[in-house]
TORZA-814611 format. One line per field, with one value per residue (C-alpha): z, x, y. Coordinates in Angstrom, 2 decimals. Each point is the difference from the previous one (the first is absolute). Example, Ala and Ser with C-alpha at 12.3 -4.5 7.8 and 13.67 -1.06 7.14 Angstrom:
c3	[7.80, -0.66]
c1	[12.30, 1.37]
c2	[-4.50, 3.44]
//
This chain:
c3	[-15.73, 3.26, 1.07, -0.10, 2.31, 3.48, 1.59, -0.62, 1.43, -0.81, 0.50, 3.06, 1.96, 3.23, 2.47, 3.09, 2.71, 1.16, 3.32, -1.45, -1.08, -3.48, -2.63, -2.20, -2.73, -0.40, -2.65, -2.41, -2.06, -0.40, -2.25, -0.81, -1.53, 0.76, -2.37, 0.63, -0.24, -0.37, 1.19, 0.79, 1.40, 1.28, 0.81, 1.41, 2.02, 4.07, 1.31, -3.32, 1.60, -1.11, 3.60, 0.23, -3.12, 1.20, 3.61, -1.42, -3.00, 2.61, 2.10, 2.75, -0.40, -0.93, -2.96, 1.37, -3.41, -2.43, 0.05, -0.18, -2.24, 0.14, -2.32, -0.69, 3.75, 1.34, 3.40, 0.82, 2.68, 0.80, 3.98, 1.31, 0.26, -3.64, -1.38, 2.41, -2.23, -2.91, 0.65, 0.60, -2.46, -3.20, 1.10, 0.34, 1.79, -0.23, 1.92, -0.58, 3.94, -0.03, 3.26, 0.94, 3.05, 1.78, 2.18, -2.55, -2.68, -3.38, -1.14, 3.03, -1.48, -3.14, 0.77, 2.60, -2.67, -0.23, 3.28, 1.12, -3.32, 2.37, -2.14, 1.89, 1.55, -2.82, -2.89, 0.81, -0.55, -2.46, -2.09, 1.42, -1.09, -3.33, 0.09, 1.79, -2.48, -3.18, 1.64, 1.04, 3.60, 0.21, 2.23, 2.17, 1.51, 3.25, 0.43, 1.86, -1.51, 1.46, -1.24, -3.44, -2.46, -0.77, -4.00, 1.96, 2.10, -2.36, -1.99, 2.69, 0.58, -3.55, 0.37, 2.89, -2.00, -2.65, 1.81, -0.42, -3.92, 0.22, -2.64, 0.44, 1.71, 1.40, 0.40, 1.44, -0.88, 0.07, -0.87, 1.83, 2.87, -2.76, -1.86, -3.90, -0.14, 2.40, -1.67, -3.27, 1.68, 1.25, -3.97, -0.47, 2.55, -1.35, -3.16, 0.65, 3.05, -2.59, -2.48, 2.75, 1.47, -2.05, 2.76, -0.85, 1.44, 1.10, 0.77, 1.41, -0.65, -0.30, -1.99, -3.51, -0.46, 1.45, -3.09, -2.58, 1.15, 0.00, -2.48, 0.91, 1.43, 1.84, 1.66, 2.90, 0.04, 1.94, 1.44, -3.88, -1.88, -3.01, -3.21, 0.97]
c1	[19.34, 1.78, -0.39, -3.57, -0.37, -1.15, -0.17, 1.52, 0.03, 2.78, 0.18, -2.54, -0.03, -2.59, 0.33, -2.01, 1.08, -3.24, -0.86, 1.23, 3.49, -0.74, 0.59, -2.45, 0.91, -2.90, 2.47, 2.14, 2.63, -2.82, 1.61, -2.27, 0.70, -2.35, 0.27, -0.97, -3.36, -1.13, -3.04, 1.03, -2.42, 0.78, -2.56, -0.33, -1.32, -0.48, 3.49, 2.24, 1.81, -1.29, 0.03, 3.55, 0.98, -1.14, 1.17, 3.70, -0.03, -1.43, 3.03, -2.06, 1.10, 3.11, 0.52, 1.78, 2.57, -0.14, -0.53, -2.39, 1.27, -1.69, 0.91, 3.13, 1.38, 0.16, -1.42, 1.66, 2.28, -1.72, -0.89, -3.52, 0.24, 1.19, -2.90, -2.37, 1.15, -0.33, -3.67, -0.75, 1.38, -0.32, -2.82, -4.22, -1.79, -3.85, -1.53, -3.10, -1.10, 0.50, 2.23, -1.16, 1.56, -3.96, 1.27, 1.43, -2.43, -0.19, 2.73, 2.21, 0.00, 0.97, 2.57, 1.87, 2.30, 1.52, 0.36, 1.85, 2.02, 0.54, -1.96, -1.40, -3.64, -0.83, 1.46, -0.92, -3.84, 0.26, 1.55, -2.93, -2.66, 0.74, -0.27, -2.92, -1.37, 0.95, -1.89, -3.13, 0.52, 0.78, -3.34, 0.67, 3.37, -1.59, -1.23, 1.11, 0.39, -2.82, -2.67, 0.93, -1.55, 2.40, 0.69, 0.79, 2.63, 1.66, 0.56, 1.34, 2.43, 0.75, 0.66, 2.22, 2.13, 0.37, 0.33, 4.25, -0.43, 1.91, 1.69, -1.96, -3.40, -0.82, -3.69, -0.33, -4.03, -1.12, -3.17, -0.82, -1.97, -2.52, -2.77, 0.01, -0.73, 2.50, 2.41, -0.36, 0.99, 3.49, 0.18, -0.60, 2.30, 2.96, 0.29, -0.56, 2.87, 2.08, -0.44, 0.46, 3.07, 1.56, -0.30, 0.00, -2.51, 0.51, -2.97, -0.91, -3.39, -2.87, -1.93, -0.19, -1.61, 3.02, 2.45, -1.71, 1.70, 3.66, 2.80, 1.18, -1.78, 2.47, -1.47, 1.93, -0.14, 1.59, 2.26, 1.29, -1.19, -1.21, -1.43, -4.28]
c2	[-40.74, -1.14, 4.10, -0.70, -2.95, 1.34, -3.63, -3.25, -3.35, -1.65, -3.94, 0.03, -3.29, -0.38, -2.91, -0.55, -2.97, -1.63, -1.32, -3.69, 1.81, -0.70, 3.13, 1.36, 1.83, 3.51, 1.71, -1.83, 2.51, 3.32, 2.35, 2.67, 3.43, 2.89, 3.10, 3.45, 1.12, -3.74, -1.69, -3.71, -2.43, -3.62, -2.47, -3.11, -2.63, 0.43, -1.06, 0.87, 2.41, 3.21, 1.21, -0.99, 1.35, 3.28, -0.21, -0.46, 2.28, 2.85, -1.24, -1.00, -3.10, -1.91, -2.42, -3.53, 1.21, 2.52, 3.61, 2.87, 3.26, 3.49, 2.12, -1.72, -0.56, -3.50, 0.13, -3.54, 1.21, 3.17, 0.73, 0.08, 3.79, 0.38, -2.52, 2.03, 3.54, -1.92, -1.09, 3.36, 2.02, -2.35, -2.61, 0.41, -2.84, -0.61, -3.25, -1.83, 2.00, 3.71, -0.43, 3.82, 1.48, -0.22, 3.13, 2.20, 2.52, -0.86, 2.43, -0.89, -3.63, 0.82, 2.83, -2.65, -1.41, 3.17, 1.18, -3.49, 1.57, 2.99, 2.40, 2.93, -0.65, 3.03, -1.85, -2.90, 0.87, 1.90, -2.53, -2.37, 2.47, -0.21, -3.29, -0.47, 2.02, -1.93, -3.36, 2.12, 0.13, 3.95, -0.09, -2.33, 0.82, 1.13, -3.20, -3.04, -3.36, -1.65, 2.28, -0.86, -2.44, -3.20, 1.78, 3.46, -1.87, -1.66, 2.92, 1.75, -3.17, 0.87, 3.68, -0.75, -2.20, 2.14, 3.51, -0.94, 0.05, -3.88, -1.12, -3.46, -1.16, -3.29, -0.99, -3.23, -1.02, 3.81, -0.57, -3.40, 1.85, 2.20, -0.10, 0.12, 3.72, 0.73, -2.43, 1.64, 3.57, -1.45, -0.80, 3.11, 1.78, -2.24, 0.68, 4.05, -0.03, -1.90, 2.55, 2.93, -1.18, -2.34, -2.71, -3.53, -2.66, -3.83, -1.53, -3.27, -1.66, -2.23, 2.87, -0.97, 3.65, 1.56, -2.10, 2.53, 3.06, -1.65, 0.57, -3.74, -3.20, -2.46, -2.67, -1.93, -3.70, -2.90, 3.04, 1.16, 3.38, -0.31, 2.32, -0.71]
//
């Protein structure tokens, strides 16, 4: 079983210093176990820490103790270069905003990830046609960002973070800027990029539609993770 754990949070403790000096705990002691090919959705309150959870399990941000292990390497003491490899090659973000690059086409958005990789310009949108193509966009890739509805943007955020095939995504309130019928496609478009490339899916939100599709339902309280 541990083979099959993609990303673990092991003993995750968050502190902030406020502007009195006095601590507040966001994270108290997260461990959390993500499996391959699983759809994992926590939920909570405004404030609980989902966003933080996230932010440190995507290492872009770090835990005041504990540690963050993808696919079975603790990142602890690993440089910002070697966390910024790791993002790439095993890790998919989505955000609630698309966070398009406004100057770049449709397929040049979604093909980026892998040129930063240092994939040839070629390769790189190839590999982002095909995927552009499994979320229904195949049409669009001409197009720039802002002549897109808000559901057409959003699945192009989601193409983009899946054109790497990553071993894990993390969707921090995906849906929180759509519409029903818009919401229900991402539903859609998880489940099918789970079952295409074997990708797993953390996702964080107030969307008690969104629960239905999830192997697991934790729900983070008071800074601890519990079974929801």
């Amino acid at each position: 079983m541990l083979d099959n754990i993609v990303l673990k949070a092991d003993n995750i403790c968050k502190t902030y210093i406020d502007d009195n000096n006095n601590s507040i705990n966001i994270l108290n002691g997260v461990n959390l176990c993500i499996n391959k090919s699983e759809i994992v959705v926590v939920v909570g309150s405004s404030g609980s820490g989902k966003s933080t959870l996230l932010h440190i399990l995507g290492l872009l941000d770090v835990p005041s103790s504990g540690s963050v292990i993808i696919q079975g390497l603790n990142t602890v003491n690993l440089s910002e270069k070697q966390k910024s490899i790791l993002r790439n090659v095993n890790l998919g973000f989505i955000y609630q905003f698309h966070h398009l690059l406004p100057d770049l086409s449709v397929l040049d958005n979604v093909s980026m990830p892998l040129i930063i990789r240092r994939n040839s310009f070629i390769q790189a949108r190839y590999e982002a046609k095909i995927i552009l193509d499994l979320v229904g966009l195949s049409d669009k890739e001409n197009r720039m960002p802002y002549t897109l509805s808000g559901g057409e943007r959003q699945r192009v955020a989601i193409a983009r973070s899946m054109v790497t095939k990553p071993d894990c995504v993390l969707a921090d309130e995906p849906t929180g800027s759509l519409d029903k019928v818009n919401a229900y496609k991402m539903f859609d478009l998880f489940t099918q990029l789970r079952s295409n490339f074997g990708s797993s899916f953390l996702i964080a939100t107030h969307d008690s539609d969104l629960i239905s599709i999830a192997d697991r339902k934790l729900i983070l309280e008071h800074g601890t993770l519990l079974e929801y």
